[in-house]
C-alpha positions in Angstrom: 10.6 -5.0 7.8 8.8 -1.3 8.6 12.5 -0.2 8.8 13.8 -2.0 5.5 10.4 -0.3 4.1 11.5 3.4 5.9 15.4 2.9 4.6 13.9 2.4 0.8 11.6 5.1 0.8 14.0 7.4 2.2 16.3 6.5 0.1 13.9 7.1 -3.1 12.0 10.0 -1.3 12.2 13.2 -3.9 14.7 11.8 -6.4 12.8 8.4 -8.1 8.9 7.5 -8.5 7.5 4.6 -6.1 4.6 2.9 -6.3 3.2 1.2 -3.4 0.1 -1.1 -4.0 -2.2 -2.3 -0.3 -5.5 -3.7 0.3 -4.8 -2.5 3.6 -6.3 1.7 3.7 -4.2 4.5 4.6 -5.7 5.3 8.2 -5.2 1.4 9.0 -1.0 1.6 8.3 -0.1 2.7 12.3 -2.1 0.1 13.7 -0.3 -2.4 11.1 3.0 -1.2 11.2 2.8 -1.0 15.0 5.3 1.5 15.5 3.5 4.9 15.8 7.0 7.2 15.2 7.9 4.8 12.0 4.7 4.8 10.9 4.4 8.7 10.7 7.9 8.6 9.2 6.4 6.0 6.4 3.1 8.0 5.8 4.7 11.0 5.6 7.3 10.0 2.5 4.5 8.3 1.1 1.6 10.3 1.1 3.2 13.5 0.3 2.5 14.3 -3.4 1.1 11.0 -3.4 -1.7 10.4 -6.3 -3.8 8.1 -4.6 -6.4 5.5 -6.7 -9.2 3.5 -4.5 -10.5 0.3 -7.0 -14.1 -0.4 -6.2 -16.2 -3.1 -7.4 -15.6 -7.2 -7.0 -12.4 -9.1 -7.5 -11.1 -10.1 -10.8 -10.4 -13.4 -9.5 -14.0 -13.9 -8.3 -15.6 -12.8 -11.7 -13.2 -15.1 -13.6 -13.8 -18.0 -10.9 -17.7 -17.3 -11.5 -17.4 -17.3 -15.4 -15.3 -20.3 -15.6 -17.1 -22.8 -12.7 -13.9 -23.6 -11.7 -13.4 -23.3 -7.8 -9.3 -21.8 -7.2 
């Protein structure tokens, strides 16, 4: 799957805009992806002119789950 994931950004990489969305952080992506070389390859398309958002604060699930009493 990392090289599906490599193929697409490459193929996207300076002509279209992706969005990526993790709960995994950045510096955790080589020990996930397991690969160090396609890894670096991935990071590198991704993170270059990347605008990067970090969400703090509770899930939305858990606030809606605590409103509404009901248990998922």
């Amino acid at each position: 799957h990392r090289r599906d994931l490599l193929e697409i950004l490459e193929d996207r990489y300076d002509l279209r805009a992706t969005l990526v969305t993790s709960q995994l952080p950045v510096e955790n992506w080589h020990e996930y992806l397991d690969d160090p070389t396609v890894a670096d390859a991935i990071l590198d398309r991704l993170i270059h002119n990347a605008y990067k958002i970090k969400l703090k604060g509770e899930s939305m699930r858990k606030k809606k789950l605590t409103r509404s009493g009901k248990k998922g």
